[in-house]
DOMAR-362550 format. One record per residue (C-alpha): residue number from 1; x, y, z; chain. Coordinates in pm, 1 decimal. Layout:
N
- nr, px, py, pz, kette
- NUM, X, Y, Z, A
...
***
This chain:
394
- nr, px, py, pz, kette
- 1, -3583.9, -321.3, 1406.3, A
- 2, -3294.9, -483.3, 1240.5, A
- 3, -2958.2, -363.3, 1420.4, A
- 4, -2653.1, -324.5, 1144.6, A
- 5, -2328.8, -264.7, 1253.8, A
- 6, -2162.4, -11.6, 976.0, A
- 7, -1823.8, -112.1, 919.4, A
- 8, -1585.7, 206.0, 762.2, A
- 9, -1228.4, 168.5, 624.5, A
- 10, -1016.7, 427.3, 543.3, A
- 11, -1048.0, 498.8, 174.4, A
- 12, -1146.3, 820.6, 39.9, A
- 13, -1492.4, 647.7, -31.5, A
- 14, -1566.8, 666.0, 315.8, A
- 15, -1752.0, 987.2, 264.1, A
- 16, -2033.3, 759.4, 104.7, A
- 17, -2074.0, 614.4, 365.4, A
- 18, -2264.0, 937.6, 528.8, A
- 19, -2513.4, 919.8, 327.9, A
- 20, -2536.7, 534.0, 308.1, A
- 21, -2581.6, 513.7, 705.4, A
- 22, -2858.7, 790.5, 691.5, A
- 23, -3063.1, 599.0, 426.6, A
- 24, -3037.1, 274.7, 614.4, A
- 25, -3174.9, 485.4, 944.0, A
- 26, -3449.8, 605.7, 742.0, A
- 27, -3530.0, 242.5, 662.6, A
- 28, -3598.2, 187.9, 993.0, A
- 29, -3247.0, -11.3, 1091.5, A
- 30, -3079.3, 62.8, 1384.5, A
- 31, -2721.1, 175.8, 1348.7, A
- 32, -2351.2, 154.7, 1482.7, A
- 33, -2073.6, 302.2, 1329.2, A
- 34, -1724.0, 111.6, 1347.4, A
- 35, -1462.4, 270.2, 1144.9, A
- 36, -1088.8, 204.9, 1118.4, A
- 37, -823.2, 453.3, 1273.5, A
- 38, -740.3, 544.8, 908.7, A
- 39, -1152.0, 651.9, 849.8, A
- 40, -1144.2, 908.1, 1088.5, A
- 41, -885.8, 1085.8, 855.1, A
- 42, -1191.2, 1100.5, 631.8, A
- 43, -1511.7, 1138.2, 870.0, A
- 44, -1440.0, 1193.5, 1214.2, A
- 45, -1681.1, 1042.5, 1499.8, A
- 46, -1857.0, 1373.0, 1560.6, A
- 47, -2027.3, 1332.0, 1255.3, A
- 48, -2125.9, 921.1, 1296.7, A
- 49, -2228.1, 999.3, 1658.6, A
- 50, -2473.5, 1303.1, 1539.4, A
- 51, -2584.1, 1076.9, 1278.8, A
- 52, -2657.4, 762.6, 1457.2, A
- 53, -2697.7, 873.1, 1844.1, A
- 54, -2474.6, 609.5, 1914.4, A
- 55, -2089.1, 632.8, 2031.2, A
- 56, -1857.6, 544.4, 1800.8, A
- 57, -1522.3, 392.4, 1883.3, A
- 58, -1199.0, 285.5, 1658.7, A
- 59, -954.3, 158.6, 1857.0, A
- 60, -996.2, -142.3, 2064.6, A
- 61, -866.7, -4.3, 2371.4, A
- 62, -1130.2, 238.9, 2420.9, A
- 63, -1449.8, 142.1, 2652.1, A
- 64, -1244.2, -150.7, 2746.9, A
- 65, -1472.4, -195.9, 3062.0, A
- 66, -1760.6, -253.0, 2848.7, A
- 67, -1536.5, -506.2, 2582.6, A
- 68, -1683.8, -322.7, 2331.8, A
- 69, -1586.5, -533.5, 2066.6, A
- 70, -1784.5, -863.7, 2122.2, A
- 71, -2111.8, -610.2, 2281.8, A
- 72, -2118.4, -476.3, 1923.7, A
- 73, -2012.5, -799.9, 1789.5, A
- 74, -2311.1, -954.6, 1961.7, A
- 75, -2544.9, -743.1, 1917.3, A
- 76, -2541.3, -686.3, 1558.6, A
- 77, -2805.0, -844.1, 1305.4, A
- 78, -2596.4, -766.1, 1035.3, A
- 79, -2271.4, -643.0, 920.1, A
- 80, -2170.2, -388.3, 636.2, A
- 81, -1846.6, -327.2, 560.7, A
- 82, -1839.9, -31.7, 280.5, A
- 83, -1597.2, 78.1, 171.8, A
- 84, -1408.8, -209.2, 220.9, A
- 85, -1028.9, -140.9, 151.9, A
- 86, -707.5, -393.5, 20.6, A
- 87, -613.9, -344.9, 366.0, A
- 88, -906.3, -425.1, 582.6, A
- 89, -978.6, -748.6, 299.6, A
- 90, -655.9, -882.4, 399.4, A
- 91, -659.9, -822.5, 780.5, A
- 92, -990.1, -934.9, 787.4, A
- 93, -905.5, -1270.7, 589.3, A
- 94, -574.5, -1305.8, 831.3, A
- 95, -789.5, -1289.5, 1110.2, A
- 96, -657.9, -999.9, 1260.0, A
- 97, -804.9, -808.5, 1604.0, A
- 98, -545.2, -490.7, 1591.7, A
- 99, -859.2, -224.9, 1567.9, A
- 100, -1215.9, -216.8, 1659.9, A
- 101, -1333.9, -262.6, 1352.7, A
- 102, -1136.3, -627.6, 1263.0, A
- 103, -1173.6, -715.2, 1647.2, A
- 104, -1557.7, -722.8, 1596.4, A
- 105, -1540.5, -885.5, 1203.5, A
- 106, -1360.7, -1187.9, 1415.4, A
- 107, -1604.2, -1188.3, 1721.7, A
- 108, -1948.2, -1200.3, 1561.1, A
- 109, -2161.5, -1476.8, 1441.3, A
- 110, -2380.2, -1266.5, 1246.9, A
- 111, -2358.2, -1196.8, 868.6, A
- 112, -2102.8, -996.6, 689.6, A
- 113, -2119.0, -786.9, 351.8, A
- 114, -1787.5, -689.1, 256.6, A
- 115, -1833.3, -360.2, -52.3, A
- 116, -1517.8, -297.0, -153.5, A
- 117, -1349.2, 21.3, -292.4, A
- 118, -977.2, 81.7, -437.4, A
- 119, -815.3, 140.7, -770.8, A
- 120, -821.3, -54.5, -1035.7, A
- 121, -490.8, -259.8, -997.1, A
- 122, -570.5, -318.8, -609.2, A
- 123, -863.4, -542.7, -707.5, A
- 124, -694.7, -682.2, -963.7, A
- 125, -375.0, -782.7, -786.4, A
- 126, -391.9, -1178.5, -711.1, A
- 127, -306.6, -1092.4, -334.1, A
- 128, -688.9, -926.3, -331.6, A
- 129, -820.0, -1213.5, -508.6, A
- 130, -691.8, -1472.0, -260.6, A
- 131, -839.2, -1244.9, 49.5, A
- 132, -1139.3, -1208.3, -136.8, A
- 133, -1159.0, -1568.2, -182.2, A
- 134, -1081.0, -1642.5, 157.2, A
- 135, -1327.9, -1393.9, 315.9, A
- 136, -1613.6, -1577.5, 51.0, A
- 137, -1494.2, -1923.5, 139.7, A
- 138, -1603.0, -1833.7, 493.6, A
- 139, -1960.0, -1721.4, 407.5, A
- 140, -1935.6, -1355.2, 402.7, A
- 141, -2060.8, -1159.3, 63.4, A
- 142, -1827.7, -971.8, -99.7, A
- 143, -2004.8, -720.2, -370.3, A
- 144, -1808.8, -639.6, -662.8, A
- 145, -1754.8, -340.8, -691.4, A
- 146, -1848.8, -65.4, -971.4, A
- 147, -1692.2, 102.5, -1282.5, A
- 148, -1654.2, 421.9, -1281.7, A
- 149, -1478.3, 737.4, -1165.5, A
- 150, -1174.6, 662.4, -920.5, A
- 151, -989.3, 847.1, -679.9, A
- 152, -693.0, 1113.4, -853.3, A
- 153, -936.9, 1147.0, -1196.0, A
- 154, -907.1, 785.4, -1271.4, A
- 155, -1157.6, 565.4, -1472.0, A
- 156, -1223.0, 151.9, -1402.0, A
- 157, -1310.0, -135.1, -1194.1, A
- 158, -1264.3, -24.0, -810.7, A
- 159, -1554.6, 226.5, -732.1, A
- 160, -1775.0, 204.9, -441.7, A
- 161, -2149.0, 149.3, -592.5, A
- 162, -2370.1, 462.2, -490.8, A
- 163, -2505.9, 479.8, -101.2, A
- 164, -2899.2, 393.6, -272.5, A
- 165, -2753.7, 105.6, -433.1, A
- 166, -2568.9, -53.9, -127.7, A
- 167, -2876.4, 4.7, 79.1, A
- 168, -3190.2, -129.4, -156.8, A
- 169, -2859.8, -447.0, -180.4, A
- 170, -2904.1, -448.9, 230.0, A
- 171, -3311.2, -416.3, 223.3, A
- 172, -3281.7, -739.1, 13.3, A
- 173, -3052.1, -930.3, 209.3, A
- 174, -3248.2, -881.4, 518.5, A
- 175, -3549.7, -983.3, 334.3, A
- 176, -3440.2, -1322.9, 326.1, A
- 177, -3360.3, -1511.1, 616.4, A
- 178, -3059.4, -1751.6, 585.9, A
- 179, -2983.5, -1612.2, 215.1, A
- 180, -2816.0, -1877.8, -28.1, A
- 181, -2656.0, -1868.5, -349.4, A
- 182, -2881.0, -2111.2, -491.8, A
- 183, -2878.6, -1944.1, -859.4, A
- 184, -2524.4, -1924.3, -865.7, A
- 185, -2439.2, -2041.0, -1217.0, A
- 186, -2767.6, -1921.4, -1378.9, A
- 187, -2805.9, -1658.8, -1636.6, A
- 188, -3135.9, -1410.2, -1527.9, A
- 189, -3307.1, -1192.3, -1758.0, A
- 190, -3572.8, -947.2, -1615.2, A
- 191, -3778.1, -715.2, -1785.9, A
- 192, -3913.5, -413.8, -1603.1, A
- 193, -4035.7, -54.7, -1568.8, A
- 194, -4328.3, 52.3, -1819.8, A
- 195, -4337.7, 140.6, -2190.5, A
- 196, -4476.4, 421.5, -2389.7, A
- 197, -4622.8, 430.2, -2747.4, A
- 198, -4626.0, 789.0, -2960.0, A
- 199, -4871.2, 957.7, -3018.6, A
- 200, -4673.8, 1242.9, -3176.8, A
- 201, -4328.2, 1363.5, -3120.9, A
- 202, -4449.2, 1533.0, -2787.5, A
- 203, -4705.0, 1348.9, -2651.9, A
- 204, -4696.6, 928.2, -2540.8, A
- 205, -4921.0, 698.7, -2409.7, A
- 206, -4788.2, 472.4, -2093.4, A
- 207, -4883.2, 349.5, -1774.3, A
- 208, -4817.7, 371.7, -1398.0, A
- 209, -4559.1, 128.1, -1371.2, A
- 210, -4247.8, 231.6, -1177.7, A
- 211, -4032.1, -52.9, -1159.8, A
- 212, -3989.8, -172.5, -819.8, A
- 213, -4099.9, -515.6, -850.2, A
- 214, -3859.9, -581.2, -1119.5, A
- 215, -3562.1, -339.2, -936.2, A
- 216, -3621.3, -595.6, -673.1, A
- 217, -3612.7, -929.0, -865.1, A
- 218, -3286.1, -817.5, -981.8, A
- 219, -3150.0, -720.8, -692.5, A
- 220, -3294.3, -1066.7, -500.6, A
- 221, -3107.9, -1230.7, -819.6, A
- 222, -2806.1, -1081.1, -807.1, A
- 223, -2772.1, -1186.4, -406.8, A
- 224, -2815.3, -1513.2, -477.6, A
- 225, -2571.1, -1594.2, -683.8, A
- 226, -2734.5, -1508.4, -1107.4, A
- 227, -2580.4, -1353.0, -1376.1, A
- 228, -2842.7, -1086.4, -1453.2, A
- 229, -2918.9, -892.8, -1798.3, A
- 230, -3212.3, -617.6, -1719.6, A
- 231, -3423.3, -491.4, -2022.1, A
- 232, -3578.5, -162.8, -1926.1, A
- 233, -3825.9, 65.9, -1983.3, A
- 234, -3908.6, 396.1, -1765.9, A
- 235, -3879.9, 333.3, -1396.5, A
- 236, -3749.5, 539.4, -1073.6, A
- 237, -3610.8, 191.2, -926.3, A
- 238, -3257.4, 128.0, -744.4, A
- 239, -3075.5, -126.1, -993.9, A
- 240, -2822.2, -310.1, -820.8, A
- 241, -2404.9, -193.5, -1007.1, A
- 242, -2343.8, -473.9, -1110.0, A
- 243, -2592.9, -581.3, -1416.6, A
- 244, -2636.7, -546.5, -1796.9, A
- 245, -2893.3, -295.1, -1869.5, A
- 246, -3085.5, -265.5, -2204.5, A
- 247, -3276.7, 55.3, -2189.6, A
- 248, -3624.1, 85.8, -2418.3, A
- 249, -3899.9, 305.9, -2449.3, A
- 250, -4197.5, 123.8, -2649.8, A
- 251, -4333.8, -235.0, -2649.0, A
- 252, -4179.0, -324.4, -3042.5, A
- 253, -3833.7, -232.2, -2869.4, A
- 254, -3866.1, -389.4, -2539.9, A
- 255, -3946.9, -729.5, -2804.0, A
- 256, -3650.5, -643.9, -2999.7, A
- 257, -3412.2, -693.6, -2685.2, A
- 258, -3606.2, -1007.5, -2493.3, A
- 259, -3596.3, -1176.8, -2811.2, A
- 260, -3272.9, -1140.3, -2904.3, A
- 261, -3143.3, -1226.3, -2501.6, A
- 262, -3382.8, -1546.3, -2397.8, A
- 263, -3212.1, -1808.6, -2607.9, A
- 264, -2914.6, -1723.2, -2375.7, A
- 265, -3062.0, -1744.1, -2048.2, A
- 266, -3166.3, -2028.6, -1824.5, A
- 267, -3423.6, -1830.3, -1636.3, A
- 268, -3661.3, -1515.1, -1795.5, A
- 269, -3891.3, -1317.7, -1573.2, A
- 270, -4097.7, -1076.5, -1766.7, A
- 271, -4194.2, -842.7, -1499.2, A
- 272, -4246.4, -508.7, -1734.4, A
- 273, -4547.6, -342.8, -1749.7, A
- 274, -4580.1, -350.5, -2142.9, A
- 275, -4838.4, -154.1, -2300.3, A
- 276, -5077.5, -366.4, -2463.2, A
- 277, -5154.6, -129.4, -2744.0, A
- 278, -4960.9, 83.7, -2992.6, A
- 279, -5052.2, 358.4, -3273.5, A
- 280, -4933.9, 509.6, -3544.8, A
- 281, -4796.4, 844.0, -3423.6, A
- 282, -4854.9, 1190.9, -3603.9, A
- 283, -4539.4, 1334.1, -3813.3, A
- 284, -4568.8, 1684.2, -3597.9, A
- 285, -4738.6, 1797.4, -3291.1, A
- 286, -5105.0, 1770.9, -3301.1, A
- 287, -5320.6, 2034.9, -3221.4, A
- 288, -5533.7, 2091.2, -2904.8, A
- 289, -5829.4, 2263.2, -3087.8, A
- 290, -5990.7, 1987.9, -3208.6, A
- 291, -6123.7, 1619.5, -3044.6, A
- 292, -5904.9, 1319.4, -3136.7, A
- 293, -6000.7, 946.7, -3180.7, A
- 294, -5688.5, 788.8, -3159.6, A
- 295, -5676.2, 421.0, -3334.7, A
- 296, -5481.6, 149.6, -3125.1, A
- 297, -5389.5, -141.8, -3237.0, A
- 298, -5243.3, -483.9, -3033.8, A
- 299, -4923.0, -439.1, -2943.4, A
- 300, -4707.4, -837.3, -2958.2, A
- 301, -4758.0, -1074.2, -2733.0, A
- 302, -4376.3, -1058.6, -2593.1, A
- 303, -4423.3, -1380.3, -2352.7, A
- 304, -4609.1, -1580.4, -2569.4, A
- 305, -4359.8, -1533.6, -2848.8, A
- 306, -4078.7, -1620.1, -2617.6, A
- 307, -4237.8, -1932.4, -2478.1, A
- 308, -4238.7, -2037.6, -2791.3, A
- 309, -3928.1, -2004.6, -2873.2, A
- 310, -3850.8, -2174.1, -2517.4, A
- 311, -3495.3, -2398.6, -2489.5, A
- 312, -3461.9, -2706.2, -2300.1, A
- 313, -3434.2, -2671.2, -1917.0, A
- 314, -3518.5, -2277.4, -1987.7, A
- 315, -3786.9, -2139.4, -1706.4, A
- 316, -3999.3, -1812.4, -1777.6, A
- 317, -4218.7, -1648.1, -1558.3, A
- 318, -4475.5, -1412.6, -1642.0, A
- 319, -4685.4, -1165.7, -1455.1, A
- 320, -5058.0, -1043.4, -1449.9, A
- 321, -5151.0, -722.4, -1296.0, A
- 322, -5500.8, -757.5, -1257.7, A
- 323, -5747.7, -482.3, -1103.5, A
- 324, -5997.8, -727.8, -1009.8, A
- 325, -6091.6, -1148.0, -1087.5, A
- 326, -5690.2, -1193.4, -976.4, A
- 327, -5612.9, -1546.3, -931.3, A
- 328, -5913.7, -1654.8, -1206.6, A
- 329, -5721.2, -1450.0, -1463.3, A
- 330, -5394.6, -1597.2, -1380.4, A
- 331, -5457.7, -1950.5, -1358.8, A
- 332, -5598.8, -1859.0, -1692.1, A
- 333, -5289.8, -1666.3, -1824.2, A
- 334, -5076.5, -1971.8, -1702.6, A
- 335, -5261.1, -2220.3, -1921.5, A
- 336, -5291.3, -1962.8, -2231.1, A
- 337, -4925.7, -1889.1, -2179.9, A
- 338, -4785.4, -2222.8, -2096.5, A
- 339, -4562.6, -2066.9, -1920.6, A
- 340, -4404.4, -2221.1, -1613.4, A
- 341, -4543.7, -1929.9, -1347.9, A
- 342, -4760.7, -1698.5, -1299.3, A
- 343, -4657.5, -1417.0, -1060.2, A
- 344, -5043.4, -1239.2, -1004.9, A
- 345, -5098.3, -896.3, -847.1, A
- 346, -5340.5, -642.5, -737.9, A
- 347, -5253.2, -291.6, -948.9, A
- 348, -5480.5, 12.2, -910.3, A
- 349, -5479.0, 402.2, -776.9, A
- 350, -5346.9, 283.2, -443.3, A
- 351, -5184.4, -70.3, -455.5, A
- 352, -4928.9, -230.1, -668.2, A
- 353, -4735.3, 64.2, -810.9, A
- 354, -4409.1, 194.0, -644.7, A
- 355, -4242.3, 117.7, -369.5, A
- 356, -4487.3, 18.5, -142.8, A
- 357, -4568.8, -302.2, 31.4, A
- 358, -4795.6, -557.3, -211.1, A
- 359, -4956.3, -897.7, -196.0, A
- 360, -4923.1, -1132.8, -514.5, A
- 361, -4960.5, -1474.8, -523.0, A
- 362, -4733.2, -1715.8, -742.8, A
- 363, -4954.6, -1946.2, -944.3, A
- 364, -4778.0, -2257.4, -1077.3, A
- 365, -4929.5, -2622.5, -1209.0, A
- 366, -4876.2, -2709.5, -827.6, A
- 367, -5062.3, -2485.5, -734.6, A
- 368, -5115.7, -2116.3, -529.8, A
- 369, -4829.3, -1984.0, -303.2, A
- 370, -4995.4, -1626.8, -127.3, A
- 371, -4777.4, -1351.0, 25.3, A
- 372, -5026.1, -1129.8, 240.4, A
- 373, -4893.8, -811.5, 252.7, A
- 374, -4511.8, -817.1, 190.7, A
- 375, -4239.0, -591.2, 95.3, A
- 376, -4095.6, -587.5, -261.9, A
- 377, -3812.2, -732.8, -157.6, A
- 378, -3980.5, -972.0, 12.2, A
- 379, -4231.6, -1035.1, -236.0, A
- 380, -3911.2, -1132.6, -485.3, A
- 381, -3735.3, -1366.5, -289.7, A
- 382, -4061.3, -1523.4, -312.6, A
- 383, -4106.7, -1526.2, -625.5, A
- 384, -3738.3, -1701.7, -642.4, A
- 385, -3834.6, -1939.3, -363.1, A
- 386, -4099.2, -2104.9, -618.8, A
- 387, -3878.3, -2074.2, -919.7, A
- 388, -3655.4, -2280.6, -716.8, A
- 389, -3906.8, -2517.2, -633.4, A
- 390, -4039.2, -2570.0, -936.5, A
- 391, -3769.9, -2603.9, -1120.9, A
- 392, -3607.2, -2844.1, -927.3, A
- 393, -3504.5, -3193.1, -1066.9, A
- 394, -3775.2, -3383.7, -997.4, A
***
């Protein structure tokens, strides 16, 4: 059971954090509350101690017969800081020990995720940047934080991403062990989620795709260091803040958008679940009263068109969600795709859809890498494991 020590600061985002320690309980992770003397104006411990069975202590003379500060320090796996204020960034980067909660940040050896939260002009303000700098410089993450509604009835940069966000973010990170930045520079597109064809205004044809492989290839992506653009169709995924999102609904529009993105990007992953045929829908609502034979014809072959068009140094992955005959059919999709993997899984009534654990295997000219049963975000660092490989200089 992964231990994380939950870092608070005392911003009036702090009442995220709540719900953000209760989703990364039901995970399964251990938890320890640390918040600054200036949180407890905003959650007091009553409510992290009922939460987390654990006690909760701010000020570093407290338990002093225990030295709290380097027990938690030590025992932590990981380290989440959210929300992360101006204030706690700069004590943190100064290497300040005058609470708990900056007393531990400078004991521990383990990793740190720093999410911060403030207005606008706080981020913005070079004396943020440097401490932001400073706290990256020294291996910790520091997530950038959302758009959106501010404290006061404010609008902009400076919002603390949503609790579901920062955890599937967390679920990631822990998926790899000794995660590094190694696509840092490299522009990502992903498609995911499933499309639907018409059949009349009312009624659509679609499949059982829900998104979670391709939630978690963006989120892996987005850890390591990419620039990601998401095209995507219906899903009940966590996206990670901090992407461009095309939303579609059919196949012809989910071509539209990866066409018109892919000469852009150094790496494409086309993990939607495209429907492979299309119709002509009815004007109105068609009647139940009689049988239909509806007439479907071949949708576009999205990857094939883009591989195609593929630039120098470009590397696209495609998948194949096979029922049965799994690796035969991709080591046949690679070579009628030319594409440079193959990312192959089992799909069906119980496997493969939602967010469940899966097995794929990643089928490249070099040969077959096999999970076994993995997590999504396991299975996507994978997946990005190989891409590395095999596009490495050789």
């Amino acid at each position: 059971m992964p231990r994380i020590v939950l870092g608070v600061a005392g911003g009036v985002a702090a009442y995220k954090s709540i719900s953000l320690a209760r989703l990364l309980i039901e995970s399964g992770h251990e938890i320890i509350v640390v918040p600054t003397p200036s949180a407890l104006n905003f959650v007091g411990k009553a409510t992290w101690e009922a939460l987390t069975g654990n006690p909760v202590y701010a000020n570093v003379f407290e338990a002093t017969d225990q030295v709290a500060h380097v027990a938690i320090a030590r025992w932590a796996d990981l380290i989440v800081v959210a929300p992360t204020t101006a204030d706690l960034m700069f004590r943190a980067a100064a290497g300040a020990a005058n609470d708990m909660l900056t007393a531990v940040l400078l004991t521990t050896n383990a990793p740190i995720i720093y999410f911060p939260a403030m207005h606008t002009e706080m981020w913005l303000n070079p004396a943020t940047t440097a401490n932001v700098t400073t706290l990256r410089d020294r291996g910790a993450l520091v997530i950038d934080p959302a758009t959106g509604p501010l404290a006061r009835g404010d609008q902009g940069l400076g919002r603390l991403p949503e609790p579901e966000q920062i955890s599937a973010l967390v679920s990631s990170f822990l998926a790899q062990p000794n995660m590094v930045q190694d696509f840092a520079g490299k522009r990502a597109l992903v498609t995911l989620g499933g499309t639907s064809e018409s059949i009349d205004p009312v009624r659509v044809i679609t499949n059982r795709s829900t998104g979670e492989m391709g939630a978690a290839i963006c989120r892996a992506l987005y850890l390591r260091g990419a620039e990601v653009t998401a095209v995507v169709g219906s899903h009940s995924a966590v996206l990670p803040h901090d992407l461009t999102i095309r939303s579609v609904t059919s196949a012809s529009e989910l071509a539209t958008e990866a066409l018109s993105l892919s000469p852009n990007q150094d790496l494409i992953i086309m993990a939607a679940a495209v429907s492979d045929f299309t119709l002509s829908p009815a004007a109105a609502k068609l009647s139940r009263e009689a049988s239909r034979t509806l007439e479907l014809e071949p949708t576009e072959d999205i990857l094939a068109k883009i591989v195609t068009l593929k630039k120098p140094r470009q590397f696209i992955v495609g998948f194949a969600a096979q029922t049965e005959d799994l690796l035969s059919a991709a080591r046949e999709k690679l070579e009628r795709k030319k594409c440079d993997l193959i990312v192959a899984n089992l799909v069906g009534n119980d496997r493969g859809f939602g967010p469940i654990r899966t097995e794929i295997a990643v089928v490249s000219q070099h040969g077959v890498v096999s999970s076994g049963p993995v997590s999504k975000d396991q299975a996507a660092h994978l997946i990005l494991d190989e891409i590395a490989k095999n596009s490495a200089p050789s």
